[in-house]
N, C-alpha and C positions, 0 to 999 in steps of 0.2 A: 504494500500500500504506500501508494505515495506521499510526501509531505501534504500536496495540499489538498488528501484526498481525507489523511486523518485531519487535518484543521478543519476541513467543513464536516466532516464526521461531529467531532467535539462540538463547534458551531450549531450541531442541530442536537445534540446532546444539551447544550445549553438551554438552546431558544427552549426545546420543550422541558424542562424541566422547572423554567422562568413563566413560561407560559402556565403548565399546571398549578405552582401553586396561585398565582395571580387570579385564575379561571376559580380554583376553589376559595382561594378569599373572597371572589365578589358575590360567590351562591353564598359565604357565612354571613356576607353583611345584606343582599337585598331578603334572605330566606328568616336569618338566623335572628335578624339584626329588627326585621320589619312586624309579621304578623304574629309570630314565637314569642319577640318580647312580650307582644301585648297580652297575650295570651295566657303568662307567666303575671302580667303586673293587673289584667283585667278588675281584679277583685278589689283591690285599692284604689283604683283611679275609678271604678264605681263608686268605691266610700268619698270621694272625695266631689267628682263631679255630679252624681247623683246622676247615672243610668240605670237602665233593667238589661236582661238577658234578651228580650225584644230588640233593643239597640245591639245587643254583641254580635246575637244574627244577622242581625243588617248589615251591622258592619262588617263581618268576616262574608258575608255575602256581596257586597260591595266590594271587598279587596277579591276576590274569585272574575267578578264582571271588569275590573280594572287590570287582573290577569289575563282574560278575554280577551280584551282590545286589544293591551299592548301585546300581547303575543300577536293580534294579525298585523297589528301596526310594525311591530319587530322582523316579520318576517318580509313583506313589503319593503321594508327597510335597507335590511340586509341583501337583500338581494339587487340592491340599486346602489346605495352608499358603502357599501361593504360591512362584515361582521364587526371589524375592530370598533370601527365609529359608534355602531350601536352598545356594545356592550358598556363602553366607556361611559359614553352621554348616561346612559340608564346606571350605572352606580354613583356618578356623582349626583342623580337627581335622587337617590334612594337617600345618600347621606345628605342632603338638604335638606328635606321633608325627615327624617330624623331630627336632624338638629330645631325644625318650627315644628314639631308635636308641642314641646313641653311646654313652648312659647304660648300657647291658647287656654282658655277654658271652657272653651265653645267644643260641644261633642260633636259639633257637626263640621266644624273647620280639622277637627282631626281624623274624624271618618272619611273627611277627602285627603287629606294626609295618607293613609293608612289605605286609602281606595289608588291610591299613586303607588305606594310601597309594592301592594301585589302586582301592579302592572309591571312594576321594575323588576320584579322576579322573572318574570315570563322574557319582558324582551332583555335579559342576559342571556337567558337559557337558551334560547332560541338559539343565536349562531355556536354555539358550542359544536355542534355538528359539524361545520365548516370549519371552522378555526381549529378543532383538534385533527382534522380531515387534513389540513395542511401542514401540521408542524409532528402531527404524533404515527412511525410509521404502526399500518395495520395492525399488525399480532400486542404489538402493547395499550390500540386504545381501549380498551375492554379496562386494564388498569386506571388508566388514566382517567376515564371518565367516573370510573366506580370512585375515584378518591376525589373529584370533583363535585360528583355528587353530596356527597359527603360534608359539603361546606356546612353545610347547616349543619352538622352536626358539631363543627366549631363555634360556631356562631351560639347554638343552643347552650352548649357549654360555658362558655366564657358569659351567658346571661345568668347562669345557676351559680358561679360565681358571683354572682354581682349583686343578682337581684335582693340575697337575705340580707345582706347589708344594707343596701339602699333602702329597701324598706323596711326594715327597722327605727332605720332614722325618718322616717317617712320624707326620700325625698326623691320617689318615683322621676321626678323631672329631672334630675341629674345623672340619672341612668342613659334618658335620651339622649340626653346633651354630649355623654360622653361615648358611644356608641358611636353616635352621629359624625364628631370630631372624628373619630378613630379613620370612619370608614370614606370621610374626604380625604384625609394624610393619604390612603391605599391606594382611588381614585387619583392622583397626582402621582405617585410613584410608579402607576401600572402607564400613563398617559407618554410618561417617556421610553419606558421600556417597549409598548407597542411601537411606538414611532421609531424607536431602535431597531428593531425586528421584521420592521417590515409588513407589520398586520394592517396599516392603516392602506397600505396599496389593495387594489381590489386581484382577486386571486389569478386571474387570467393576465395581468401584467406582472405580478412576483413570479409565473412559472414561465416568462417569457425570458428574463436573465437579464443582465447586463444592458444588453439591447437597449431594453424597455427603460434603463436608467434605474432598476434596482438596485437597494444595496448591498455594498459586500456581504453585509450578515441576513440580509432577509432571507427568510423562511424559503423554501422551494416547494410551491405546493403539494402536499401528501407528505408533507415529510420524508422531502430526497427522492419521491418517487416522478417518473411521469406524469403529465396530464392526463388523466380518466380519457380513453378514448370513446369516442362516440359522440362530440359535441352536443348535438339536437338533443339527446339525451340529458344530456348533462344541465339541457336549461332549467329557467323555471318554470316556462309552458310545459316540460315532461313533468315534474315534479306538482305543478295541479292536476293532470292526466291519471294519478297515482290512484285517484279513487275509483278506480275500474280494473286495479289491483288488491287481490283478494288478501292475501297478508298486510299491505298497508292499513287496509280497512279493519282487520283485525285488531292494528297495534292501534288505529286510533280509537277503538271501541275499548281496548285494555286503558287507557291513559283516558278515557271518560270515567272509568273505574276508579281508575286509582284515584283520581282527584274528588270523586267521591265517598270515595269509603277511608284513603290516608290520612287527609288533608284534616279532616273535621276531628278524624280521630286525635289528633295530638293537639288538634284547636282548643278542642274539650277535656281533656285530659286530666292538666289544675285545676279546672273547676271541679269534672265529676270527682278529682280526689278529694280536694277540700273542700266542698259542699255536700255533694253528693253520699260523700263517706267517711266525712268529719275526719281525715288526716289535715295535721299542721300545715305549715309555708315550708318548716323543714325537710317534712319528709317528700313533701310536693317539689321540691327542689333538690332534693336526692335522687329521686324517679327521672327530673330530667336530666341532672345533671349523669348520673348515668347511661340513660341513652344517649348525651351528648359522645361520654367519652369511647362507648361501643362504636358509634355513629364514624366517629374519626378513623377506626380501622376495617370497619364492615364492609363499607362501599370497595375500599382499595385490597379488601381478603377474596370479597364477592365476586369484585370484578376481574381480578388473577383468577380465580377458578374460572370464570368463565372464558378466558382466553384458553382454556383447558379441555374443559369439559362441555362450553358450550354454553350460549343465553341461554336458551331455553330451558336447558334442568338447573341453571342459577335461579331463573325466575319462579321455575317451580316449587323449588328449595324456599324459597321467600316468600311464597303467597302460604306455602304450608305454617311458615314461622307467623307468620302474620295472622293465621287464625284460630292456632293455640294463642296468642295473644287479645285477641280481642273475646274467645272460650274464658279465659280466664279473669278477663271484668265481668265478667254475667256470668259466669258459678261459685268463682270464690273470691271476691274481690275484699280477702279481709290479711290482717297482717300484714308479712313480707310478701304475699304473694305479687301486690299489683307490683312489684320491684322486680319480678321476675317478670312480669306483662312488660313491662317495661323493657328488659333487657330481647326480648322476644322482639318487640316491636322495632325496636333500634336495629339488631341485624338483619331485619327484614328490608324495613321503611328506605334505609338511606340506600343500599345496593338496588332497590326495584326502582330509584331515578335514574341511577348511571346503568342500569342493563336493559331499559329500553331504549335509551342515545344506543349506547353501543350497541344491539341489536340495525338500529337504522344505518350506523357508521358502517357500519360489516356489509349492509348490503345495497346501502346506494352512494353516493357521490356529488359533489358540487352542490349547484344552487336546487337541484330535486331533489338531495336528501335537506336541506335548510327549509323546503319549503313542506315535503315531509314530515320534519320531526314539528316545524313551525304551527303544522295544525293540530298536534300533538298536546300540542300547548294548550292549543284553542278549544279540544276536546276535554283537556284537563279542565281547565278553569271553566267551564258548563258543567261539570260534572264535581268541581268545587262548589259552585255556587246552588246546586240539586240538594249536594250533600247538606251545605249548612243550612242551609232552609229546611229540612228533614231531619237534622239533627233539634235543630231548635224546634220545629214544631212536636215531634217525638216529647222532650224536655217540657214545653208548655200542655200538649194534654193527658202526660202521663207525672208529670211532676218528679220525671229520672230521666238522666243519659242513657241508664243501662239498656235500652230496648235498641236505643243507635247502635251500639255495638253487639248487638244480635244482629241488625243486618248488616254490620262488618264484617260479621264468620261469616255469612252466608256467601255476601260479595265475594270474597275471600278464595271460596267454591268454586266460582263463576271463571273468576282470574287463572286461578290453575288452569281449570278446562280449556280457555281459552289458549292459554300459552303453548299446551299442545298440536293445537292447530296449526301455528306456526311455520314454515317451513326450515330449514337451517339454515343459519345465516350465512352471508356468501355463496352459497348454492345457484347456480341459475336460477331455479324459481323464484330466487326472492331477491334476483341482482336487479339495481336501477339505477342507471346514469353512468355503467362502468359494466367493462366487460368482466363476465365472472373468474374468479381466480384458481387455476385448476390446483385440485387437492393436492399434487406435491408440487407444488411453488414453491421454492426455495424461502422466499423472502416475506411473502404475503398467508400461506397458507396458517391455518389455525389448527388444533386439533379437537376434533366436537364429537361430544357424544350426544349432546340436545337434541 
């Protein structure tokens, strides 16, 4: 190997590894940082501001429709301005609207606050597919994405940290403030490193080279690999086309799922524990703060097995952990056990985000998997905003959460079965926008047993 063949080697050894954690800082602060906090501090800034659980559904239903948008607006986006741009703009708008929550005492100025946060979640998420598509080669983005996923679960951590302190001193609003700050400083440090790297160029001029006026260090799209061949393929007219692909339609019915039955569940969580079932702040913040720190290694354990063994029995693996965990708030939700719900939930929850990217990354490419996983989104957050409105109305005519999380296990059901469906990823039948990679590829092949 040549000198400058290991330099650009190392060079993309860099970029992606600057790239990941930047990608999972920005899920801990728009995920961890946004609806979680609230979620965790909801019950005090009730006592303070004087709302009811009416308001909390609105509002976590309101941040699901503000997921909604910004995901089609993110995907729109990205496929015109490029990935870099979007995710940038969407985490400094995340830490601005953190730093003006505390600012208010208007529950309705903060539910637009908070109705912006989840939109910022969506349109990050959104170009992950492309952006790791260009910097992370194949056989490792299954890792990569699993530990990205994952943000939130730093995010969630570093609030269970935080939060018994803060409110103890009851001073909720300096939790925001300092969150907020943190995650503008991150927002400014990732702004140059993109522009160093070359993300802010749109992907069809960084894999043109030199030429195009690229820099020394920019990325090569795919990470050192060729251009996906099959252009027309590759656009974003294939990539709407996608819905008369029968596995697409699968994974966006799975990701209507999940954002219905994950999303609510850990929405509600602190409340069902410390209302619902009379546990403290402490142990309510030991529950999450352990799924935070499962959360941290699950996604990036989950996602290595699946570069292994395959999405599909990772995901299956997941939906099963996922509904001994929600079994175990509706039969014995006493003592230690919701701590083990808890730990249940964590190594499910955070690897079923990053194993349906990498599911899409596996088997499409360019702006038709961005616009792919983009309605992904779009499906999710419909299926957040179903859930919380069914959570809360469950809670209003039965006077418990527990009934939500019966049809969590059931959901739960639904998900496995569906996952089966699937075809293997990479396999012709489920390749789009790139031609499929034959099973002894040297450099691309995966080994699956999904």
């Amino acid at each position: 190997m040549t000198t400058e063949q290991t330099k650009g080697k190392r060079s993309r050894t860099l970029a992606g590894f600057a790239t990941t954690v930047l990608l999972t800082s920005f899920v801990a602060a728009t995920y961890g940082f946004g609806f979680y906090l609230f979620a965790q501090l909801v019950t005090d800034m009730r006592r303070d501001l004087g709302f009811d659980y009416t308001v909390v559904g609105t509002i976590t239903a309101a941040g699901q429709l503000g997921f909604l948008l910004f995901a089609l607006l993110g995907t729109w986006l990205s496929t015109r301005v490029g990935g870099g741009q979007v995710v940038i703009g969407s985490v400094a708008l995340c830490g601005l609207c953190l730093v003006l929550v505390p600012v208010t005492d208007s529950i309705v100025v903060i539910a637009v606050l908070l109705t912006v946060m989840g939109g910022t979640a969506a349109s990050v998420y959104v170009p992950l597919v492309e952006i790791v598509g260009r910097v992370i080669d194949y056989r490792h983005r299954g890792k990569v994405l699993g530990l990205v996923s994952s943000g939130t679960s730093y995010g969630v951590f570093v609030n269970s940290l935080l939060v018994p302190g803060f409110v103890r001193d009851d001073n909720w609003r300096g939790l925001w403030y300092s969150v907020g700050a943190g995650t503008l400083m991150v927002t400014a440090v990732a702004f140059f490193t993109f522009h160093r790297l070359g993300l802010f160029r749109r992907e069809e001029d960084v894999a043109a080279g030199p030429a195009a006026g690229t820099p020394d260090d920019a990325v090569p799209a795919g990470g050192g690999h060729a251009p996906a061949p099959g252009g027309g393929d590759d656009s974003a007219r294939a990539g709407w086309r996608m819905v008369l692909v029968r596995w697409v339609v699968i994974v966006w019915t799975m990701k209507f799922l999940n954002g219905f039955a994950c999303m609510p569940f850990q929405n509600y969580l602190s409340p069902y524990l410390r209302e619902g079932l009379g546990f403290d702040i402490d142990f309510a913040a030991q529950v999450w703060g352990t799924i935070g720190v499962i959360g941290m290694f699950a996604g990036f354990a989950v996602g290595w097995l699946s570069d292994r063994i395959g999405v599909r029995a990772s995901l299956v693996m997941c939906y099963t952990l996922f509904f001994l965990s929600a079994v175990l708030l509706v039969l014995a939700p006493v003592g230690f056990l919701p701590m083990v719900s808890g730990v249940l939930f964590a190594l499910a929850f955070y690897p079923i985000y990053g194993l349906v990217p990498a599911y899409v990354s596996k088997s499409a490419s360019g702006a038709a998997a961005t616009v792919i996983f983009g309605v992904t989104n779009v499906t999710q957050g419909i299926g957040g905003i179903v859930g919380n409105y069914t959570a809360g109305f469950l809670k209003d005519i039965t006077g418990d959460f527990m009934w939500y999380y019966v049809v969590v296990a059931v959901v739960a059901v639904v998900l496995g079965f569906l996952t089966l469906q699937l075809p293997r990823e990479g396999s012709p039948e489920s390749s789009v926008g790139a031609k499929a990679t034959a099973p002894g590829s040297p450099r691309n092949s995966v080994p699956s047993a999904g």
